[in-house]
N, C-alpha and C positions, 0 to 999 in steps of 0.2 A: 906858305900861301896855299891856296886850293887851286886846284888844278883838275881837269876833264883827261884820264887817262883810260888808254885800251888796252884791257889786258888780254883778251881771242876775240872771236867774231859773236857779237851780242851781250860782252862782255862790261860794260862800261861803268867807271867810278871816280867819284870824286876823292882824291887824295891829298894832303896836307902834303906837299915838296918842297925843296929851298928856293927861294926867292932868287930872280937870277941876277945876274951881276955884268958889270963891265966886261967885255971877252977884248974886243979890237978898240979901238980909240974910233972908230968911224960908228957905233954901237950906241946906241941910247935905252934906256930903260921907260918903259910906260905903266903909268897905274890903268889897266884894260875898266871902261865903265861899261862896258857892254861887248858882249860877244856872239854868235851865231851858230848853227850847225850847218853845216854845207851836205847837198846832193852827194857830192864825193866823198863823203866821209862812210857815209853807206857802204862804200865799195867794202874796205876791212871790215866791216862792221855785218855785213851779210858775207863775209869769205871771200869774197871776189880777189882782192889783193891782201898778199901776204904780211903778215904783222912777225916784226922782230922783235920780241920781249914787249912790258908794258911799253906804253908809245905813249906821247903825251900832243893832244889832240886840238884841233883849230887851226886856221890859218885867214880869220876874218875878222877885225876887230877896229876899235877908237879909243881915244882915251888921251890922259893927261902926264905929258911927258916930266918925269922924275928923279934925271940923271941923264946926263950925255957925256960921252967921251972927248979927250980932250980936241980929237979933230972934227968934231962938230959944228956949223958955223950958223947954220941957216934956221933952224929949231930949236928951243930955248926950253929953260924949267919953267913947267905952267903951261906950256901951249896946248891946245887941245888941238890934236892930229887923226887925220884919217891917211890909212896906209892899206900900200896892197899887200896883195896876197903873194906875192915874189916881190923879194927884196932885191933893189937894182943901185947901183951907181946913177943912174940916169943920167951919163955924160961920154960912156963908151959909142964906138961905133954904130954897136946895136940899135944902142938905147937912144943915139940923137937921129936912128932912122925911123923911132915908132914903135921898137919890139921890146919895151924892157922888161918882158919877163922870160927872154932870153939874153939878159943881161951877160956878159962875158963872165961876169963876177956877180951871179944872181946865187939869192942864197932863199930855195921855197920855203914860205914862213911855218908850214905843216912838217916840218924838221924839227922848227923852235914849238908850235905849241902856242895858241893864244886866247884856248878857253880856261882860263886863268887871270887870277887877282894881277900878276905882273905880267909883263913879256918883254923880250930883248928884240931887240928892231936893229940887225944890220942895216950899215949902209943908211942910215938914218936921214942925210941930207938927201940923199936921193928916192928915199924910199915915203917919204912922211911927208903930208904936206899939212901946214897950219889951214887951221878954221878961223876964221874972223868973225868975230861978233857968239853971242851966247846959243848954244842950238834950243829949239824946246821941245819938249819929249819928240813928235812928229819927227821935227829934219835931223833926231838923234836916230832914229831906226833907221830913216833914208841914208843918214851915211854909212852906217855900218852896212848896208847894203850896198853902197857905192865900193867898199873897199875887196869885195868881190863880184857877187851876184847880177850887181847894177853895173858895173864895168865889164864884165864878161858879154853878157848880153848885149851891152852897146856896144863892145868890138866884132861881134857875132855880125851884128845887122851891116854897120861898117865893111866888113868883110865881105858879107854879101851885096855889098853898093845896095844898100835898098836907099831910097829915095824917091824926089818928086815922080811920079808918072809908073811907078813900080807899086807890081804886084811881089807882097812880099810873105812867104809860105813858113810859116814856126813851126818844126817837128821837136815836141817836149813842151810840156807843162809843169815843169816843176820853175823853181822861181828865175833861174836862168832864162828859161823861154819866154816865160811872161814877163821878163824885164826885156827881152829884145822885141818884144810887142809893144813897150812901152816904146824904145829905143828906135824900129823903124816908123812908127808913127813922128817922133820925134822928129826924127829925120827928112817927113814928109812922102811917105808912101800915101800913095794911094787907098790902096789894098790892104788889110792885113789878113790872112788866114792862119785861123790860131789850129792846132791839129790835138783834139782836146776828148778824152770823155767824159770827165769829169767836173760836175756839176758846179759844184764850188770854182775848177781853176778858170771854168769856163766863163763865168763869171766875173771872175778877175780881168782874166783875157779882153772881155769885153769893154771894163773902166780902163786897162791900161791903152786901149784902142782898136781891138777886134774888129772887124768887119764882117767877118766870117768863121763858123767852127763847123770842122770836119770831123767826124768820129772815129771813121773807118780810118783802120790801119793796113800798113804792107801794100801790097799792087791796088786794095778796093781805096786805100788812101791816096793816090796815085793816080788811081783814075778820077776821083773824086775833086783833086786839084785842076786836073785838065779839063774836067767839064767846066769848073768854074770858070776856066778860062779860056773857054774858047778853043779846046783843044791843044794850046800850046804847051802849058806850066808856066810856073814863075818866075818871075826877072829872077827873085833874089830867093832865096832859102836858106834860114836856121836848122842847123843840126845841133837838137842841146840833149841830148842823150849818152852816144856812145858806144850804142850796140850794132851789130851788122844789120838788124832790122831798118835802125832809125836814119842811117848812114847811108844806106839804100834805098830808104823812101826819101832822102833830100834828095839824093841826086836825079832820080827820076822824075822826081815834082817838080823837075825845074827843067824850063826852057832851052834849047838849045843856043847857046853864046852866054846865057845866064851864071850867077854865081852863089853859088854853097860858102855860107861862112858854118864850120864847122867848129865848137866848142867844148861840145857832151866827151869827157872823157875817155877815152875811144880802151873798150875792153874786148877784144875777139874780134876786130873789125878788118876786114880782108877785101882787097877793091880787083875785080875782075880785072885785067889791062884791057881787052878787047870794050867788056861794058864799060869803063872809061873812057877810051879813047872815042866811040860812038858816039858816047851822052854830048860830048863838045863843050861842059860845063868848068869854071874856073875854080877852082880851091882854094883857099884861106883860111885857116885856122891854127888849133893850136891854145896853147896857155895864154890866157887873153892879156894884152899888155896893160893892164889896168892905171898904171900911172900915170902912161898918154893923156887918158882921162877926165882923171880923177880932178883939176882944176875946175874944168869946164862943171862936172858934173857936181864938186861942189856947192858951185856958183848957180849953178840949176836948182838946188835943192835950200840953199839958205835964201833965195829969193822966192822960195813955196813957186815954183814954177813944174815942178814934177814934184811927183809922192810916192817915189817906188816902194817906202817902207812898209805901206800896207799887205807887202809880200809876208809880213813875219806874221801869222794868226793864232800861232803860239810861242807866247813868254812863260817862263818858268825862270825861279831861282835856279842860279849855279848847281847848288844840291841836289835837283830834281834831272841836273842832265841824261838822265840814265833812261828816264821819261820819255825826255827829248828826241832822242835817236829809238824808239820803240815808235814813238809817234810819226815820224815822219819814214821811217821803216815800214810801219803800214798805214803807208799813207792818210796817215790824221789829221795832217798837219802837211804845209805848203812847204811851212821856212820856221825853226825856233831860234827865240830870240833867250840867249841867258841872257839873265842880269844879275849885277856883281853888285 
């Protein structure tokens, strides 16, 4: 089958590998009909995190399930499934408090590999959930975004309680952020300030429900937030970046008693104890528990009630993945979408 593998940083190729197979009896097999590239895939891909041998790449996908093990009960041959991006039992402790992608027994699907013709889906009853009824092109890209991007971002804004009568502050424009612009709107903020400079995301920002773009970054981003509001900052703030920059302008863009849902996969990011303990702000984050979710936002997107798919503004074949990640590398591109 073909497969998206990284052999160094900037390195990337489509490879012919073997189809995968049965491992555990909890295990299911998917024919993948669409896949994506993620923000974090960048990290290897520009050096940031270190690569052990070729690695084979994705951890965002849908598709029609093609084999299940024999402990499989709830998922069937034929169903068409969206899954997260950490594979969970969804029945541990953890996972019946809300966090399953700190599952006790989580297996990250960027281990297995899902920008490829198949992939193996641990934990399959807990990890997959069936789609009812036929998607058509539209609510196929929104789920595949649901099975990260759009799940991340709504545990982000969750995170940070944005809601009715909240001003809600998004630091990162890439499609995590603009999906939590979608997501605290959804939610019913008031407010949203997108922290944007770019033309295009800002844009997006706007249809997913903007109210406001900031340009300015670091402390002039910071002050910038607090004038909008009155000098305070924000109830709620997205961190969808990662870096000590991004992690430092949420916490300070946000109100005192306020809360930081933090997502952006935190690379070099170091928290003063003093500047913390000041700010007075609450923390939440982490690997977003996406399966939580994933029902709900299903059911959002097959009733055309949200359209977060318009996040992918580049699709390419399989073949052209190499493309893909150059694209979105300098920043060409928001979010690509393969297609298989």
């Amino acid at each position: 089958m073909r497969a998206v593998v990284m052999h160094a940083p900037g390195d990337v190729r489509v490879e012919n590998i073997e189809k995968p197979a049965i491992v555990e009896p909890t295990d299911a097999i998917i024919r993948v009909t669409a896949a994506c590239i993620c923000g974090s895939d960048l990290w290897p891909y520009r050096g940031a995190e270190e690569l052990n041998g070729p690695t084979p790449m994705g951890h965002e996908y849908v598709g029609v399930v093609e084999e299940i093990g024999e402990d499989v009960h709830d998922i069937a041959v034929g169903d068409f499934v969206v899954g997260s991006f950490v594979a969970s039992d969804n029945s541990c402790e953890i996972c019946r408090a809300g966090f399953q992608s700190r599952c006790i027994h989580q297996v990250m699907m960027g281990s297995v590999g899902t920008q490829s013709d198949f992939a193996r889906i641990p934990l399959a009853d807990g990890t997959l959930v069936k789609v009812h009824g036929e998607p058509t092109s539209a609510q196929l890209r929104s789920l595949l975004a649901a099975s990260d991007v759009l799940g991340t971002g709504w545990f982000a804004a969750v995170a940070a309680e944005a809601g009715p009568g909240k001003t809600v502050a998004v630091v990162g424009d890439g499609a995590v952020g603009l999906l939590a612009i979608l997501a605290a709107k959804r939610l019913g903020a008031d407010r949203v300030i997108a922290m944007s400079r770019h033309a295009d995301r800002q844009a997006l920002a706007k249809r997913f429900g903007a109210t406001d773009i900031v340009e300015e970054r670091g402390d002039a981003g910071v002050a910038r937030i607090r004038e909008l509001t009155g000098g305070y900052g924000a109830h709620s703030t997205v961190e969808a970046v990662g870096t000590q920059e991004s992690m430092m302008q949420a916490i300070h863009a946000t109100r005192p008693g306020g809360h930081v849902g933090y997502v952006g996969v935190s690379h070099g990011v170091e928290l003063d104890g003093l500047d913390l303990f000041f700010s007075t702000v609450s923390l939440l984050g982490g690997p977003a528990p996406v399966r939580r979710f994933l029902p709900e936002l299903i059911d959002l997107i097959m009733t055309d009630q949200i359209d977060p798919g318009v996040v992918f503004d580049l699709e390419l074949p399989i073949e052209e993945a190499a493309e893909g990640y150059r694209a979105m590398d300098e920043r060409r591109a928001v979010k690509v979408l393969l297609s298989l």
